[in-house]
C-alpha positions in Angstrom: 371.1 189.7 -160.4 372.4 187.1 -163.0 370.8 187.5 -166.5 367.8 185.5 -166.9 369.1 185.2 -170.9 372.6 184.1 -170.1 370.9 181.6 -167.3 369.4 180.2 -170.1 372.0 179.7 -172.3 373.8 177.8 -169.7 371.3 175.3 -169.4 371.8 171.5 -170.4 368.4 170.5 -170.7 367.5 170.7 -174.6 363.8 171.4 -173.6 364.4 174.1 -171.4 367.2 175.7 -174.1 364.9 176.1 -176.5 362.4 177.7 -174.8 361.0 181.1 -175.5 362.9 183.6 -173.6 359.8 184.6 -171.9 358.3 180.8 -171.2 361.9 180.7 -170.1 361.7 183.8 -167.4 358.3 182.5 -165.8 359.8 179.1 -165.2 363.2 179.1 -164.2 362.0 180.9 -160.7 360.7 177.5 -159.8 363.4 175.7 -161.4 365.4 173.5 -157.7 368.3 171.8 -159.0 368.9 168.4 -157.6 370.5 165.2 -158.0 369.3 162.0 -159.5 371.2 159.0 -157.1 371.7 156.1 -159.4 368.4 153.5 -158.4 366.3 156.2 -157.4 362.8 155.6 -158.0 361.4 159.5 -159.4 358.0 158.6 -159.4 356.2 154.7 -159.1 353.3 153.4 -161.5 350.0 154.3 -160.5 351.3 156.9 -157.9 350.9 160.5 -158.0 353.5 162.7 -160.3 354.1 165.7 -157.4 357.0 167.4 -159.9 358.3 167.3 -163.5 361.9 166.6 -163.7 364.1 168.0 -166.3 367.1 165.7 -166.8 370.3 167.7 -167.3 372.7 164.8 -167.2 372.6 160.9 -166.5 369.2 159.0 -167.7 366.1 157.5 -166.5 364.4 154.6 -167.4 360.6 154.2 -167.9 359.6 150.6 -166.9 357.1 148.5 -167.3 355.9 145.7 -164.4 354.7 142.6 -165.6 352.9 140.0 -163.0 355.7 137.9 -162.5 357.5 140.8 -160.8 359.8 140.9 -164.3 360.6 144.9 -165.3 360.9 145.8 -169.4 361.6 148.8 -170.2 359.6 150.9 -172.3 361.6 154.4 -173.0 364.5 156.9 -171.6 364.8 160.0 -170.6 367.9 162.2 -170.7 368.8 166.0 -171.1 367.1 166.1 -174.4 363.8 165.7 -172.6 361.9 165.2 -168.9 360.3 163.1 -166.6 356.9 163.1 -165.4 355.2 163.2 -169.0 351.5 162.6 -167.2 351.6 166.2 -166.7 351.8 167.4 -170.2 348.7 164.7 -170.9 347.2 167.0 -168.2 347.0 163.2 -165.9 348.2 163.5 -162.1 349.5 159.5 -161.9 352.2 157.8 -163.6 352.1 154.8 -166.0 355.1 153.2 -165.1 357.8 153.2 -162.8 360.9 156.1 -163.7 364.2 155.1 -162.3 367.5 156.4 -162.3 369.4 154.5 -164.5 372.7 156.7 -164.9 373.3 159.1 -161.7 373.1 162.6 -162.7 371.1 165.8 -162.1 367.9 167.6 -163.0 365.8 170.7 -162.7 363.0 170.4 -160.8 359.5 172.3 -161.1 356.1 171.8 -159.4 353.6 170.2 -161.2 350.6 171.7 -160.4 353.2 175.1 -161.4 354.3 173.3 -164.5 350.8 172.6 -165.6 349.9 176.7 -164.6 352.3 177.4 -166.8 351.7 175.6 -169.5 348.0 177.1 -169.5 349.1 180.1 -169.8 351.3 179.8 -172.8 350.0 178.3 -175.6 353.8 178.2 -176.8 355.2 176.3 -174.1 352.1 173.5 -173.9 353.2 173.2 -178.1 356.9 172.5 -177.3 355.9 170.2 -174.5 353.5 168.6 -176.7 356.0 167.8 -179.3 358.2 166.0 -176.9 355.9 164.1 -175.7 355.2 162.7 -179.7 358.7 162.1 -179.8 358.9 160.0 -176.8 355.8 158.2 -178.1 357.5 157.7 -181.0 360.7 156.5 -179.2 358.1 153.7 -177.5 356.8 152.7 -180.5 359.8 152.0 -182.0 361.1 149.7 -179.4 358.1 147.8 -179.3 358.7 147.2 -182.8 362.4 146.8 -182.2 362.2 144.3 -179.5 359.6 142.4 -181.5 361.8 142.1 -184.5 365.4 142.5 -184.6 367.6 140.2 -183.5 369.2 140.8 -179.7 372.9 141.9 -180.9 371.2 144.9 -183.2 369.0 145.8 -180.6 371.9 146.1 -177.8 374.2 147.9 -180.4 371.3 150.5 -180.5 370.6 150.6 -176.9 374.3 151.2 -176.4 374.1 154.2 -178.4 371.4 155.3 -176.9 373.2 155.6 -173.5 376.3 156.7 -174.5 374.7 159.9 -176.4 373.4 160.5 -172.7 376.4 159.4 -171.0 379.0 162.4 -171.0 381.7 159.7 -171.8 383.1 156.8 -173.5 382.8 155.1 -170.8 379.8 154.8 -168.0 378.5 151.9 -165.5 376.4 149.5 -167.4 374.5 146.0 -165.2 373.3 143.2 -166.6 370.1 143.8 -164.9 369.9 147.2 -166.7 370.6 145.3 -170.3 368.2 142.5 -169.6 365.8 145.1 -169.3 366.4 147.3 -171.8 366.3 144.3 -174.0 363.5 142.4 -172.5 365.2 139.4 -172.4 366.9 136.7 -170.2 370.2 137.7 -168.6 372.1 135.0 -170.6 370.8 136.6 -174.1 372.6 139.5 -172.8 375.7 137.8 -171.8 375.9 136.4 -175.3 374.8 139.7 -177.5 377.4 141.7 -175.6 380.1 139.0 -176.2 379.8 139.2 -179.8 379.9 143.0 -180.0 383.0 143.0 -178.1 384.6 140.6 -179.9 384.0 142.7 -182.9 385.8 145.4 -181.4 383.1 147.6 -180.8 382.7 148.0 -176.8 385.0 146.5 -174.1 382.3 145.4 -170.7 383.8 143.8 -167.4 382.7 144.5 -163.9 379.9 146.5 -164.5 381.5 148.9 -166.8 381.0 149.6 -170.5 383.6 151.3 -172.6 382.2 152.2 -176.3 385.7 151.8 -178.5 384.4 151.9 -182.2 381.1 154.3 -181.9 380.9 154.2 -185.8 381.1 150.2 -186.1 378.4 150.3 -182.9 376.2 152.4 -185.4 376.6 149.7 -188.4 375.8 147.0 -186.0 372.4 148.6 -184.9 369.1 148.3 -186.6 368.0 151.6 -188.4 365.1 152.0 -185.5 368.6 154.2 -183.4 368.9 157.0 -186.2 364.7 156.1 -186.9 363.9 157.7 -183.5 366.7 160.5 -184.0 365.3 161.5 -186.8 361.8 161.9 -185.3 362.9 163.8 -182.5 364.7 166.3 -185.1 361.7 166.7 -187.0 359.5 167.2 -184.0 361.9 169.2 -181.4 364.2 170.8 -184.1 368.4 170.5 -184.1 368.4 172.0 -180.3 366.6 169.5 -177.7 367.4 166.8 -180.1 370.6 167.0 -180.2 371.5 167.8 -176.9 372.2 164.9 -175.3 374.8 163.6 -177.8 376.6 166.8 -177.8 377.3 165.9 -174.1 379.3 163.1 -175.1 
């Protein structure tokens, strides 16, 4: 029987990493590893949240629906953290839509297990608690992002974003997926990544970003990309928050 320690220490996800070895040993029993197909819609807004997902690699997108059918979105998820945050808010239904944005994997767990769990242990319900700050503060920041910065800063920092999540220079990237993590018209995208590779920075053709000068990507962002990595530091500690960079 493998080591329940050593299991641990094997795992990707930052959350589960850090937890107490005995939070740690009630969960992982419940723990299904699966895959995350790129598209996949994990949960839809307004429907029920059956399991909490704890991304190990790849990266999902939390997305708003407006009336005109048009989809924004609002945060990511990647091994630093999960999806399925209604749980922790002790709510049953999603807010917005979760979809695979990068292919990769996850733990699964129950939630109606999840939530037993976190009942029981004050110390898990904390840790869980602090994430989900973090990803508030990770929405808050975009809304002010997208609100102020112009659209070439704000793609520099959502190019960051997935390549700390990414596992590799280079990872599939649509223009669909930048108009929406931008919230803007596909042209504005067209034009913003342009000028960024004409800088040198990232090289994008067919559907296929390659990050070439990751420190001149961080001078071309806004401060709200190391504003949001410093609030998950402070909230989640070195572990969880840096996790999904070291993957890169």
């Amino acid at each position: 029987m493998a080591d329940p320690i050593q299991q641990q220490s094997s795992v990707r996800n930052g959350l589960l990493a850090a937890l107490a070895p005995e939070d740690w040993t009630r969960l992982e029993p419940h723990l299904e590893a699966i895959e995350l197909p790129f598209d996949q819609i994990i949960h839809a807004a307004d429907g029920p949240v059956a399991a909490v997902f704890f991304v190990e690699t790849g990266m999902v997108s939390q997305l708003v629906t407006l009336e005109d059918g048009e989809q924004v979105e609002a945060g990511i998820a990647g091994p630093e953290g999960l999806v399925g945050l209604s749980i922790v808010y002790g709510s049953t239904h999603a807010i917005t839509d979760a979809r695979v944005q990068m292919e990769g994997t996850a733990l699964r767990i129950d939630a109606a297990v999840f939530q037993a769990e976190m009942d029981r242990s004050a110390a898990l319900r904390r840790q869980m608690l602090h994430y989900a700050l973090a990803f508030h503060a990770q929405v808050t920041q975009t809304a002010a992002c997208n609100g102020r910065h112009p659209v070439e800063n704000r793609l520099a920092r959502w190019m960051l974003i997935t390549h700390d999540r990414a596992g590799a220079d280079e990872f599939p990237m649509t223009h669909e997926f930048l108009s929406q993590m931008l919230g803007v018209r596909r042209p504005s995208v067209t034009v913003a990544a342009g000028m960024l590779q004409k800088a040198g920075l990232i090289r994008y053709a067919r559907g296929r970003m390659t990050v070439i000068d990751r420190l001149g990507l961080e001078a071309a962002a806004c401060e709200c990309y190391h504003a949001v990595r410093h609030k998950f530091a402070r909230l989640l500690g070195p572990g969880p928050a840096k996790v999904a960079r070291q993957t890169s």
